[in-house]
Predicted model as a PDB file, atoms N, CA, C, CB and O in Angstrom, pLDDT in the B-factor column:
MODEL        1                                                                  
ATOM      1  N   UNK A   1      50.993 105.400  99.873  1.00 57.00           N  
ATOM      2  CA  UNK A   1      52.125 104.639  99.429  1.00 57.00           C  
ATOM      3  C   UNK A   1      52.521 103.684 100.545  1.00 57.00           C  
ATOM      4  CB  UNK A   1      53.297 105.560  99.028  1.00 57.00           C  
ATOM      5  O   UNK A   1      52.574 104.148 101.684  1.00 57.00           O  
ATOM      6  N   UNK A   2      52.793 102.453 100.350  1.00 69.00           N  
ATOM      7  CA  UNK A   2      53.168 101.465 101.125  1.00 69.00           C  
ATOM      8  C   UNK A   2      54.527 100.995 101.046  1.00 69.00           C  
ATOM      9  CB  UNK A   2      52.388 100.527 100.929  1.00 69.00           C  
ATOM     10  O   UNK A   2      55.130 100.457 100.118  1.00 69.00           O  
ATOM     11  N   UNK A   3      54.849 101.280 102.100  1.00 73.00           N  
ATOM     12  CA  UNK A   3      56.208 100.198 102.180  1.00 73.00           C  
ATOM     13  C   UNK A   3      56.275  98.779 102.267  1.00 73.00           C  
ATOM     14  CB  UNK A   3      56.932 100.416 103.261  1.00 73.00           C  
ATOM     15  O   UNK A   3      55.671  98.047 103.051  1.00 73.00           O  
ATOM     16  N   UNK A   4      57.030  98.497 101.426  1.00 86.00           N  
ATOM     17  CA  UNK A   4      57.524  96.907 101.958  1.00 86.00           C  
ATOM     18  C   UNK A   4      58.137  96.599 102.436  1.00 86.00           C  
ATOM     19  CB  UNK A   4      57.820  96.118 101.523  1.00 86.00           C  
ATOM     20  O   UNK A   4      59.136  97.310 102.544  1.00 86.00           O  
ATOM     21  N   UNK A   5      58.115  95.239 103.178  1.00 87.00           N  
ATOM     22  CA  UNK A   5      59.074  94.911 104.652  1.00 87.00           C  
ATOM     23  C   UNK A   5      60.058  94.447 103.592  1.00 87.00           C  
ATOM     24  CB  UNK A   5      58.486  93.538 106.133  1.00 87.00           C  
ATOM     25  O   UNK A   5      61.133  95.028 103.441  1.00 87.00           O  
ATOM     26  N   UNK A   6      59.734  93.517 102.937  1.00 86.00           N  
ATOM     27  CA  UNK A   6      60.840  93.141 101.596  1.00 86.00           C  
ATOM     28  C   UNK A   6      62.052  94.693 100.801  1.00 86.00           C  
ATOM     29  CB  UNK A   6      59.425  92.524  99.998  1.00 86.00           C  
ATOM     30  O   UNK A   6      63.235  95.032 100.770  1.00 86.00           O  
ATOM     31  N   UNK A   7      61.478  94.882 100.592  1.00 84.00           N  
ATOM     32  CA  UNK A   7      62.210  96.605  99.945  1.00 84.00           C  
ATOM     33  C   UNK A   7      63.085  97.257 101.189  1.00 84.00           C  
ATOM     34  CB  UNK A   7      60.658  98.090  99.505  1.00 84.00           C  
ATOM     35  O   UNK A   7      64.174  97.827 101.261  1.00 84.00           O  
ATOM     36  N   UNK A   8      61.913  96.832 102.263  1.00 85.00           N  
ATOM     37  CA  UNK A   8      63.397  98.088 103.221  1.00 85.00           C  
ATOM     38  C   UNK A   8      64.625  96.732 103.873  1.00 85.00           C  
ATOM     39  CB  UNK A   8      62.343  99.412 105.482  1.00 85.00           C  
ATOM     40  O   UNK A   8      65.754  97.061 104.238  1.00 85.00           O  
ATOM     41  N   UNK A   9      64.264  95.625 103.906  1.00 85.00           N  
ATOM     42  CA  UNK A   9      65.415  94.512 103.933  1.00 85.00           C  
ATOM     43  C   UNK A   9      66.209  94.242 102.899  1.00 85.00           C  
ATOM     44  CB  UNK A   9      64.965  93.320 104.175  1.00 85.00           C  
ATOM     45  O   UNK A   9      67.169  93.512 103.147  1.00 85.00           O  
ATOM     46  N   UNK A  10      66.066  94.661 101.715  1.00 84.00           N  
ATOM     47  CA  UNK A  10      66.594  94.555 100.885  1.00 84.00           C  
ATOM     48  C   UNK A  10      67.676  95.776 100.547  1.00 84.00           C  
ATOM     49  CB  UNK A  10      65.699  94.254 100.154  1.00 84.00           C  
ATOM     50  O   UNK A  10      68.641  95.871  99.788  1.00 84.00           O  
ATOM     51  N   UNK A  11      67.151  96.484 101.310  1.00 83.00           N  
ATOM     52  CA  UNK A  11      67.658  98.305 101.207  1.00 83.00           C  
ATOM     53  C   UNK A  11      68.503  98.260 102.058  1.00 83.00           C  
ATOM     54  CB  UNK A  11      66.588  99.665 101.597  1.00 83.00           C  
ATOM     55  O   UNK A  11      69.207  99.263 101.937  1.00 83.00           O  
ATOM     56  N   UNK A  12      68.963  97.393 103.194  1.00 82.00           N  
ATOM     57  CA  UNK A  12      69.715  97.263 104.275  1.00 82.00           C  
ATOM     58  C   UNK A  12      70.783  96.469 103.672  1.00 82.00           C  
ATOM     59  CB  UNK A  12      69.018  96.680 105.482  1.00 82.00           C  
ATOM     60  O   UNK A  12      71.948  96.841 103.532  1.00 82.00           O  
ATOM     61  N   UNK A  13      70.277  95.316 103.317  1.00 82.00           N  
ATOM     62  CA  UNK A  13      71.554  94.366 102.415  1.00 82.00           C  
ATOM     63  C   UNK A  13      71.830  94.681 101.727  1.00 82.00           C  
ATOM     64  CB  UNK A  13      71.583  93.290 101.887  1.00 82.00           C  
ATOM     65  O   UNK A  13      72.884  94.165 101.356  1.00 82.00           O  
ATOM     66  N   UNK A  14      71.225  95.878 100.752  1.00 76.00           N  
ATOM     67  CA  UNK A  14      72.234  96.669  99.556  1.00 76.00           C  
ATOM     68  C   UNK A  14      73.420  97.558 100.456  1.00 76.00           C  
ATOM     69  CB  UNK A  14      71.131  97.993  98.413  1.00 76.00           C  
ATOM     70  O   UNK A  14      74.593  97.633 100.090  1.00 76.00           O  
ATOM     71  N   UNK A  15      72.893  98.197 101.673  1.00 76.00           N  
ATOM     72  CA  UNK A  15      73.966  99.475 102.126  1.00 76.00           C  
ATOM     73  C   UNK A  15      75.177  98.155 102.748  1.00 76.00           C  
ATOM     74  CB  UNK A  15      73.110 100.984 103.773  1.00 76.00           C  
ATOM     75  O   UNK A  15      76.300  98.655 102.806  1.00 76.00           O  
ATOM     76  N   UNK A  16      75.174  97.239 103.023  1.00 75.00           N  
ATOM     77  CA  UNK A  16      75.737  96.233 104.306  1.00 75.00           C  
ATOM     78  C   UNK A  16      77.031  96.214 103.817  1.00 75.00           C  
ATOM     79  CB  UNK A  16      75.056  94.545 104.547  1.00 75.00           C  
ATOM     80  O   UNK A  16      77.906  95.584 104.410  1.00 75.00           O  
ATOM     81  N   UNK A  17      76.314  95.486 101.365  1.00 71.00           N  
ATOM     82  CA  UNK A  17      77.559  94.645 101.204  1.00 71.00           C  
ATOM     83  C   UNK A  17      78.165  95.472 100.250  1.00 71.00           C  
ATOM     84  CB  UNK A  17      77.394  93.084 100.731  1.00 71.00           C  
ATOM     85  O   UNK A  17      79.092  95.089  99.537  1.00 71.00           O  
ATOM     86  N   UNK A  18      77.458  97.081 100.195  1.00 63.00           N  
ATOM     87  CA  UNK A  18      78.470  98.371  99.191  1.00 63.00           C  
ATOM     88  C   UNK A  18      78.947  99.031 100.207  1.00 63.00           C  
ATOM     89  CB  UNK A  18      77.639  99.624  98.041  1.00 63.00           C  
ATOM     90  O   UNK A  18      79.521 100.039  99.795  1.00 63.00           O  
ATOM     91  N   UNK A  19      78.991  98.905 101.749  1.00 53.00           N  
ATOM     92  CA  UNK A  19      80.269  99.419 102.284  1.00 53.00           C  
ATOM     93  C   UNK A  19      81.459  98.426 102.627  1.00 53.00           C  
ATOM     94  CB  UNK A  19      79.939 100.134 103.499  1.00 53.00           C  
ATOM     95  O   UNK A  19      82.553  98.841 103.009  1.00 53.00           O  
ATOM     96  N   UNK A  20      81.130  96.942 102.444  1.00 53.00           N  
ATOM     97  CA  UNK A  20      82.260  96.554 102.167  1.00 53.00           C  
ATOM     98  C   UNK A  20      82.710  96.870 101.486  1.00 53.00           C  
ATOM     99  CB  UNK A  20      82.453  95.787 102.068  1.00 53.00           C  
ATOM    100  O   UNK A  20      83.740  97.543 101.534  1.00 53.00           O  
ATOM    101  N   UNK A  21      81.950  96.408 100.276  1.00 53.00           N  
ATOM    102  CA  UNK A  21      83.151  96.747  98.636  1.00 53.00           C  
ATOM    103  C   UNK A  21      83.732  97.896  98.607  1.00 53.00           C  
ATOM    104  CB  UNK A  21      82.427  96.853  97.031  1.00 53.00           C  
ATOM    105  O   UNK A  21      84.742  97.841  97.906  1.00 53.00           O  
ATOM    106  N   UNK A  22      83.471  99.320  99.234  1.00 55.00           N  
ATOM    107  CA  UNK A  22      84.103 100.336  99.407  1.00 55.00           C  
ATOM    108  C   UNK A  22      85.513 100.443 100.454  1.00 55.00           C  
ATOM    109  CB  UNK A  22      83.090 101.099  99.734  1.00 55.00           C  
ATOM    110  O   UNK A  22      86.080 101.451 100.876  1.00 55.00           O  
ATOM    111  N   UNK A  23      85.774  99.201 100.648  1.00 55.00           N  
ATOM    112  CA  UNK A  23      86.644  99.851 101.975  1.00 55.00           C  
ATOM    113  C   UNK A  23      88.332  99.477 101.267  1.00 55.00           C  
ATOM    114  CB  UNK A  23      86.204  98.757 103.941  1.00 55.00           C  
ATOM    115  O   UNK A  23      88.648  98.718 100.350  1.00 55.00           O  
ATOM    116  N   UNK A  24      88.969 100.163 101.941  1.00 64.00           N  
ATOM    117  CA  UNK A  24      90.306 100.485 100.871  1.00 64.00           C  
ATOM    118  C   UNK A  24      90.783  98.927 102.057  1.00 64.00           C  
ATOM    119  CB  UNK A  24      91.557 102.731 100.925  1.00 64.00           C  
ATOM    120  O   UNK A  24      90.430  98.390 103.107  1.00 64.00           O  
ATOM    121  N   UNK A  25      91.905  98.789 100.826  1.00 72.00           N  
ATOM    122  CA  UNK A  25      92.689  97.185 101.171  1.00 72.00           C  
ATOM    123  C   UNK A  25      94.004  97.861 102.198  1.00 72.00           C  
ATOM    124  CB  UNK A  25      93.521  96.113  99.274  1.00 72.00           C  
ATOM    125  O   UNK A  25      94.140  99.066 102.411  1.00 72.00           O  
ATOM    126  N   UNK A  26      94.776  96.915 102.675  1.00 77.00           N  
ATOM    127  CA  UNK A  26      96.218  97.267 103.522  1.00 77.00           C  
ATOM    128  C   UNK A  26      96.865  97.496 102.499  1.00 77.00           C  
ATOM    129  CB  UNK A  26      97.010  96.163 104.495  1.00 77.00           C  
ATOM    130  O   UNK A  26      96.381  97.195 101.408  1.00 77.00           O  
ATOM    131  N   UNK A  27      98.325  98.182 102.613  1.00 80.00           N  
ATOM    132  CA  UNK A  27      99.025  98.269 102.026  1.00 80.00           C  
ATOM    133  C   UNK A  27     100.203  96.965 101.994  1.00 80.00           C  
ATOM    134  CB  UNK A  27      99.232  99.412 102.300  1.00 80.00           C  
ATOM    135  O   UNK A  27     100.621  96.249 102.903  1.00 80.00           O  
ATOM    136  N   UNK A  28     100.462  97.004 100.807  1.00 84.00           N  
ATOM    137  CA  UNK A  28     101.576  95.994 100.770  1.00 84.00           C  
ATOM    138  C   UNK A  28     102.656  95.928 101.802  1.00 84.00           C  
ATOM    139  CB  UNK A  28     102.233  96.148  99.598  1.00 84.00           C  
ATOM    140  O   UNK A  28     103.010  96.950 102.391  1.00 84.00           O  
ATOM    141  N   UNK A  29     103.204  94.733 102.046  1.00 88.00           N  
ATOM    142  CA  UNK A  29     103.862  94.953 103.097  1.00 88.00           C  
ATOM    143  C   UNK A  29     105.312  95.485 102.421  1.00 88.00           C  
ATOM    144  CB  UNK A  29     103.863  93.642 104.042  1.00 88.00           C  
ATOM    145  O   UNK A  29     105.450  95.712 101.219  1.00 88.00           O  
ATOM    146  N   UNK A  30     106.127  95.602 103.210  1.00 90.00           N  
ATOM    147  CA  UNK A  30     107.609  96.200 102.272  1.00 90.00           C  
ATOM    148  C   UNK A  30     108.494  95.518 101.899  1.00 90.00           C  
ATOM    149  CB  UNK A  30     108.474  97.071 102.839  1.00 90.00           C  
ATOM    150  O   UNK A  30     108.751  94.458 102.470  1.00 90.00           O  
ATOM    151  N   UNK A  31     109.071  95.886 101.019  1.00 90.00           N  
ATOM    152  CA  UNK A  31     110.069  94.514 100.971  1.00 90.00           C  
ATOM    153  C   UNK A  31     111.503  94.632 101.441  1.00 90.00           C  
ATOM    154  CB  UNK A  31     110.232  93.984  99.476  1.00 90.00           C  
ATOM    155  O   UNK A  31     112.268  95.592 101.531  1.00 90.00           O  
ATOM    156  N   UNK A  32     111.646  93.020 101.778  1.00 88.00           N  
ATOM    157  CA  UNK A  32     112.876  92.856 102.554  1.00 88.00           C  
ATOM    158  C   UNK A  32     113.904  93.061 101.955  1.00 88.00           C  
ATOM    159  CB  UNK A  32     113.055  91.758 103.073  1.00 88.00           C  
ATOM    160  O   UNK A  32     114.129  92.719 100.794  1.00 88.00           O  
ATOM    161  N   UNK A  33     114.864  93.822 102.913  1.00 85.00           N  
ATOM    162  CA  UNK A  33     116.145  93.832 102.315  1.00 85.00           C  
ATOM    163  C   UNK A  33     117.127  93.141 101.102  1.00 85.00           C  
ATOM    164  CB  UNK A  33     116.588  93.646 103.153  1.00 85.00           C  
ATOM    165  O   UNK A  33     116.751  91.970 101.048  1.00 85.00           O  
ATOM    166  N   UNK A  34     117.813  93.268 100.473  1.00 80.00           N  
ATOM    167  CA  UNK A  34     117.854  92.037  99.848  1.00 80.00           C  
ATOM    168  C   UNK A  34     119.239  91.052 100.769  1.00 80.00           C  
ATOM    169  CB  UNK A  34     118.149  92.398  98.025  1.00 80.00           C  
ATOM    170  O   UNK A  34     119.463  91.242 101.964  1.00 80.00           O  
ATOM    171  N   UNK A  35     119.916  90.172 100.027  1.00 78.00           N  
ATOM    172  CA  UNK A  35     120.813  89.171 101.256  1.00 78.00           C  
ATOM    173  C   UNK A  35     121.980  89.888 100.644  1.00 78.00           C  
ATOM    174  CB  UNK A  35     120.848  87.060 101.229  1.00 78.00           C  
ATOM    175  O   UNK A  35     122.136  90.301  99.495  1.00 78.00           O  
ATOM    176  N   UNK A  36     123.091  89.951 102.139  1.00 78.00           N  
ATOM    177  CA  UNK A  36     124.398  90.323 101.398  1.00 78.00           C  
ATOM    178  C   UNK A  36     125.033  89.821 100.814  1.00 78.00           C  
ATOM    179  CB  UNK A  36     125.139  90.635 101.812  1.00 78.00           C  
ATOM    180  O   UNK A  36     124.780  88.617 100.768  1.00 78.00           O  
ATOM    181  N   UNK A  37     126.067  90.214 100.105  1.00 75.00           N  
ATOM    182  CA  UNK A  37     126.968  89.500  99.297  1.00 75.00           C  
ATOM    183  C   UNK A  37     127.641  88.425 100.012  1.00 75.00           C  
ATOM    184  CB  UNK A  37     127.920  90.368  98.736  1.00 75.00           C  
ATOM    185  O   UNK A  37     128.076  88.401 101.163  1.00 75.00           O  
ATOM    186  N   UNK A  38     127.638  87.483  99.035  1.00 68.00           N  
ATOM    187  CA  UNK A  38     128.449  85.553  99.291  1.00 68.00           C  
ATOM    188  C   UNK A  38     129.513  86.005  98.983  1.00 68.00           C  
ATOM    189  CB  UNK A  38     128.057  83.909  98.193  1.00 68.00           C  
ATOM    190  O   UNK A  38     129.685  86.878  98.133  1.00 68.00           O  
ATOM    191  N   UNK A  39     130.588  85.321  99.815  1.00 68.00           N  
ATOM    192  CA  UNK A  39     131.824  85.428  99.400  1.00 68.00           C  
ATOM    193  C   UNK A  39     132.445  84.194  97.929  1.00 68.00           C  
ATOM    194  CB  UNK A  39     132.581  85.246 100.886  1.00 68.00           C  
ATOM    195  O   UNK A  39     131.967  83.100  97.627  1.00 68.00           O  
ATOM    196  N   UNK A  40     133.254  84.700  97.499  1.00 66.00           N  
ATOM    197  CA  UNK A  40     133.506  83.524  96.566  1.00 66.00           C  
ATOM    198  C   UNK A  40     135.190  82.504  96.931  1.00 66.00           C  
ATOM    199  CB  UNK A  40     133.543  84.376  94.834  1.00 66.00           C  
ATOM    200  O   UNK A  40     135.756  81.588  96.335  1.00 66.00           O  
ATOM    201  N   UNK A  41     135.457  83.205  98.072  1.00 70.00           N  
ATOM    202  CA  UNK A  41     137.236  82.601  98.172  1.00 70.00           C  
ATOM    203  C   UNK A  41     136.604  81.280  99.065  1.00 70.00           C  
ATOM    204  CB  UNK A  41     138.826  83.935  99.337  1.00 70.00           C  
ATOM    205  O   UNK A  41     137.497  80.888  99.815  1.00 70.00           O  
ATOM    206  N   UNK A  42     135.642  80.654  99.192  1.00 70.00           N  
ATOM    207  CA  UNK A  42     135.306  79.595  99.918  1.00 70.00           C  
ATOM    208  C   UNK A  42     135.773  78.374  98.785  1.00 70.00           C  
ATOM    209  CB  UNK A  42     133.647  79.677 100.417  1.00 70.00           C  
ATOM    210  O   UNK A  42     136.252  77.352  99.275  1.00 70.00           O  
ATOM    211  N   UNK A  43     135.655  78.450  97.406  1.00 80.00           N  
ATOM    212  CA  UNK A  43     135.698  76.692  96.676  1.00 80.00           C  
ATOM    213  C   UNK A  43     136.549  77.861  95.317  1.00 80.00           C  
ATOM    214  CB  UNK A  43     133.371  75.389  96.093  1.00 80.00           C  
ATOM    215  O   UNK A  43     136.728  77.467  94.165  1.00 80.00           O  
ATOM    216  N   UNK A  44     136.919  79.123  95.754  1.00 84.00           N  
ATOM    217  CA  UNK A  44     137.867  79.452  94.625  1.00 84.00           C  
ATOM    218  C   UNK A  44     139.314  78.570  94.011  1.00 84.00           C  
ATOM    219  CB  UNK A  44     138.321  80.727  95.081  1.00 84.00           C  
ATOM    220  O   UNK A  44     139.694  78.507  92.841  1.00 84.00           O  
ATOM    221  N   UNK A  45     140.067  77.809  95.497  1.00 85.00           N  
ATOM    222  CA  UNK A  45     141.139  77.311  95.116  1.00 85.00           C  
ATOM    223  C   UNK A  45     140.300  75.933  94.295  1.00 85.00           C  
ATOM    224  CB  UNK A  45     142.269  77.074  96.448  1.00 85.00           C  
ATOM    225  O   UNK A  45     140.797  75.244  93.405  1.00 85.00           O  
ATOM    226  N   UNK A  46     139.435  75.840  94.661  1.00 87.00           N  
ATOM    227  CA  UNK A  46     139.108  73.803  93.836  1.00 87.00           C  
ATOM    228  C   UNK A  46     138.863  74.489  92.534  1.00 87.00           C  
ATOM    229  CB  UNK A  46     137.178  72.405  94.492  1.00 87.00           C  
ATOM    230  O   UNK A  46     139.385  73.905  91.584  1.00 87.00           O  
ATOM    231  N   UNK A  47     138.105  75.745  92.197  1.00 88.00           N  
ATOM    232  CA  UNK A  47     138.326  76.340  90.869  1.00 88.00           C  
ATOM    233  C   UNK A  47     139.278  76.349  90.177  1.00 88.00           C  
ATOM    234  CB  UNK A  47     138.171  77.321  90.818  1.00 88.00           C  
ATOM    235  O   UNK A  47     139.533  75.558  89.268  1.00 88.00           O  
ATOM    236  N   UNK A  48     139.914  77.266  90.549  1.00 91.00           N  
ATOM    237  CA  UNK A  48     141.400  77.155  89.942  1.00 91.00           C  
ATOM    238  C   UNK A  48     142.050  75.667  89.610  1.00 91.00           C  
ATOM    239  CB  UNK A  48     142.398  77.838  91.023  1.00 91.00           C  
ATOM    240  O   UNK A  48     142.556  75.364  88.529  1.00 91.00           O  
ATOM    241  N   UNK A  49     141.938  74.866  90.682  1.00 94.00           N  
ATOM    242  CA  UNK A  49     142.835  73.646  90.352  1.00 94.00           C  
ATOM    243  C   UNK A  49     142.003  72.935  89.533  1.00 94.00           C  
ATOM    244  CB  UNK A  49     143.348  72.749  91.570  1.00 94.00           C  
ATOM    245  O   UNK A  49     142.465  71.797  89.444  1.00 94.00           O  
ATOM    246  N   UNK A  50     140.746  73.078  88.726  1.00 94.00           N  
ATOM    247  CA  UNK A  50     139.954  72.331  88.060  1.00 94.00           C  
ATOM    248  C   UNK A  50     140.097  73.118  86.390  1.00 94.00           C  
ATOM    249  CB  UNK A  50     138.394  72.307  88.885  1.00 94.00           C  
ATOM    250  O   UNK A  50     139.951  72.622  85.273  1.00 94.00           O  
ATOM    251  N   UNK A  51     140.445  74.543  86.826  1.00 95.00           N  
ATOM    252  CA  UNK A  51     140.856  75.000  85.368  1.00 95.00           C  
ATOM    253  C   UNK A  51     142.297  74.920  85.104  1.00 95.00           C  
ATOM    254  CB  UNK A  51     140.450  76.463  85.086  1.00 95.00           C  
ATOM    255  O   UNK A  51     142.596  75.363  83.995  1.00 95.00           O  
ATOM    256  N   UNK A  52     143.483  74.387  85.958  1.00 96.00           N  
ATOM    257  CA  UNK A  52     144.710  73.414  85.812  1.00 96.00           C  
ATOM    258  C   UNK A  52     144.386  72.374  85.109  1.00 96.00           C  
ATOM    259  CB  UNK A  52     145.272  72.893  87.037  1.00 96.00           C  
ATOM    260  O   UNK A  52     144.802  72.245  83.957  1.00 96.00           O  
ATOM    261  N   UNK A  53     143.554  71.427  85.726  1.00 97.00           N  
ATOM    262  CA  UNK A  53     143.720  70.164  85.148  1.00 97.00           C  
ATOM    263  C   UNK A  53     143.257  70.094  83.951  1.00 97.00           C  
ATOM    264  CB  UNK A  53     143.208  69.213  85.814  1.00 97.00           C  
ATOM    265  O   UNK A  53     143.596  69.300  83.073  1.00 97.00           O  
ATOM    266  N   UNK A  54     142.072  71.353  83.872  1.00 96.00           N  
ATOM    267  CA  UNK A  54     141.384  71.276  82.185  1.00 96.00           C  
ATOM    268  C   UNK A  54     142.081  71.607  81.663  1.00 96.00           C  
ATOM    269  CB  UNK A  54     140.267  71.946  81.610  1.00 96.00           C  
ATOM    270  O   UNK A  54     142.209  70.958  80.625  1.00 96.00           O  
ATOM    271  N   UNK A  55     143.074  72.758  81.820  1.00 95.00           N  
ATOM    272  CA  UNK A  55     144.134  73.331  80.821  1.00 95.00           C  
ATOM    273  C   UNK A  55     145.107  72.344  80.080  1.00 95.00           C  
ATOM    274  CB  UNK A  55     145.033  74.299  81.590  1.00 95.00           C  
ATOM    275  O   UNK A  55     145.281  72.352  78.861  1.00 95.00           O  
ATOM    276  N   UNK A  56     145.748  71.454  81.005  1.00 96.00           N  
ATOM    277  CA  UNK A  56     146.402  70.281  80.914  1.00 96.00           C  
ATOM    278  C   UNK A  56     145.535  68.821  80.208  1.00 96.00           C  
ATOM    279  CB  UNK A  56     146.837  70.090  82.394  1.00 96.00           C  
ATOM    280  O   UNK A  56     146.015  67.990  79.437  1.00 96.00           O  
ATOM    281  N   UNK A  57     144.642  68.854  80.570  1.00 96.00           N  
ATOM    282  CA  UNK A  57     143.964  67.763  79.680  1.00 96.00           C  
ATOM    283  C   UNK A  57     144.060  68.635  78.041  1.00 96.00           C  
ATOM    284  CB  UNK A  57     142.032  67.368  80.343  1.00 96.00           C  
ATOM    285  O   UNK A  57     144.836  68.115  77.239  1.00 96.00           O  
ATOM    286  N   UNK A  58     143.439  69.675  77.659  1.00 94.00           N  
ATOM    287  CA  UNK A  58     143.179  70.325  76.699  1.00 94.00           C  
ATOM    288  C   UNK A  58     144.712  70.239  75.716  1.00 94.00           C  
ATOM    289  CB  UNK A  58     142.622  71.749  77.252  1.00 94.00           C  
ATOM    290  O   UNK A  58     144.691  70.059  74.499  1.00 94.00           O  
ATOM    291  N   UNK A  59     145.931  70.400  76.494  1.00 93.00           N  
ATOM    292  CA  UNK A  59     147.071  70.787  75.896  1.00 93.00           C  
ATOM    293  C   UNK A  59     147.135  69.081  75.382  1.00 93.00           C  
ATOM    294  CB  UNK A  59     148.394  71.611  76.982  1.00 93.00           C  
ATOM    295  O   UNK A  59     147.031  68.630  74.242  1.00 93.00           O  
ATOM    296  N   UNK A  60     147.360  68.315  76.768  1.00 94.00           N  
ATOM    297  CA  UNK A  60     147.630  66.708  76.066  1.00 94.00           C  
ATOM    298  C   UNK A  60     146.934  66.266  74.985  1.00 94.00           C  
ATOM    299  CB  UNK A  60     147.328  65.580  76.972  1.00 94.00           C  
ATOM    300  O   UNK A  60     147.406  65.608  74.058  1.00 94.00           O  
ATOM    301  N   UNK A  61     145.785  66.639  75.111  1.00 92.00           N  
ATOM    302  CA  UNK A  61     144.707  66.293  73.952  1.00 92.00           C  
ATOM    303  C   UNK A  61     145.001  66.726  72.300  1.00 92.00           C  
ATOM    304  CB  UNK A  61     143.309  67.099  74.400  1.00 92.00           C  
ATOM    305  O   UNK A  61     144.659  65.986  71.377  1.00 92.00           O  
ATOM    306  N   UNK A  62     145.590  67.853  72.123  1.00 91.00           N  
ATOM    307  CA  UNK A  62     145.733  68.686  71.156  1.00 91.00           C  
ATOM    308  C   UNK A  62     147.120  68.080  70.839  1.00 91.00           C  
ATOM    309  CB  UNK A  62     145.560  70.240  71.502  1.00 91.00           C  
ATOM    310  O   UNK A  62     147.387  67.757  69.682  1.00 91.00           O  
ATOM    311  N   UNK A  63     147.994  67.924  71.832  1.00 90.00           N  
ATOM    312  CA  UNK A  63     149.423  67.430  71.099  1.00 90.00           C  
ATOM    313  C   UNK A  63     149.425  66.083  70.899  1.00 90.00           C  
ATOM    314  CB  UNK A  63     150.752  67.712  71.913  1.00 90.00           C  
ATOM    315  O   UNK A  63     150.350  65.589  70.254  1.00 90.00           O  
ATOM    316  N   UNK A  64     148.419  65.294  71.407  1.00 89.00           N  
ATOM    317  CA  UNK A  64     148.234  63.926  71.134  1.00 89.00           C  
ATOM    318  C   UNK A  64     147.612  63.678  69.939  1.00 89.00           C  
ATOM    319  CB  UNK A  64     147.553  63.313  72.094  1.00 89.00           C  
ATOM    320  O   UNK A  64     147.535  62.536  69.487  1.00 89.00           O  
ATOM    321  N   UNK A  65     147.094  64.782  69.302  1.00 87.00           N  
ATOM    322  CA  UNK A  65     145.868  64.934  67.744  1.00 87.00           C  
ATOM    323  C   UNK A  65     146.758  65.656  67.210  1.00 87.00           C  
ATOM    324  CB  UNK A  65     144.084  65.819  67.742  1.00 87.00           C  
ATOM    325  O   UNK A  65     146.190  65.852  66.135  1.00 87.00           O  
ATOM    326  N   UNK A  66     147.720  66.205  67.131  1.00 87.00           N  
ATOM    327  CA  UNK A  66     149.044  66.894  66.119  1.00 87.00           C  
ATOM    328  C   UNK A  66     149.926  65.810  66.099  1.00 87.00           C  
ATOM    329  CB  UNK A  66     149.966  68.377  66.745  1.00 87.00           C  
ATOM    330  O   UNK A  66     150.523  65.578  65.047  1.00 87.00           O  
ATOM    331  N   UNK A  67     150.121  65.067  67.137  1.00 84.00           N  
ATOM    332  CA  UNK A  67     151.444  63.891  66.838  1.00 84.00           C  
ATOM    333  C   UNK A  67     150.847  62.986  65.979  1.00 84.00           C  
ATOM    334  CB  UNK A  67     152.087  62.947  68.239  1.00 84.00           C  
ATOM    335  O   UNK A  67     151.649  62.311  65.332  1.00 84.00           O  
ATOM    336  N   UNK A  68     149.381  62.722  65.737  1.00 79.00           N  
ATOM    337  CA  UNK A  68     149.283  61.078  65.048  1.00 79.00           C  
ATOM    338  C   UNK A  68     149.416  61.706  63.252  1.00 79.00           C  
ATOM    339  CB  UNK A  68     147.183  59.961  65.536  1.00 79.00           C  
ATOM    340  O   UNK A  68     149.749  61.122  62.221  1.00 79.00           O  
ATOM    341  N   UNK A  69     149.113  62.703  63.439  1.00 66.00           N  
ATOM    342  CA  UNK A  69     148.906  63.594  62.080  1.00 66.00           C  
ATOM    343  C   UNK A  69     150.229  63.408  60.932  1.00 66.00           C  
ATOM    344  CB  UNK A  69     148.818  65.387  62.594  1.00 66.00           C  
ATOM    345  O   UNK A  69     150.209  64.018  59.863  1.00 66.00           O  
TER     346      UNK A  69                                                      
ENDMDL                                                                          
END                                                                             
């Protein structure tokens, strides 16, 4: 029985690139914390004074559409 130089090079590049494919991956890395809480009293007063003025547009609007009536 004869060996081939081909067969046993070939027998080497089969073991080379199935212990790569065997090798376990890293683990995920972890995840980051999440961010703390935003405060909201930073643009709360321009809130408020923007649901004033809507309130007040809304009222003028409505008694200005009951008066032409």
């Amino acid at each position: 029985m004869k060996i081939d130089l081909f067969k046993i090079i070939l027998f080497f590049i089969g073991l080379l690139c199935c212990n790569s494919s065997f090798a376990s991956n890293n683990p995920p890395p972890p995840i980051p914390p999440p961010p703390p809480g935003l405060p909201i009293d930073g643009e709360l007063m321009g809130l408020m004074f923007a649901s004033v003025i809507l309130g007040f547009y809304k009222i003028y609007k409505y008694k200005k559409a009951s008066s032409q009536t």
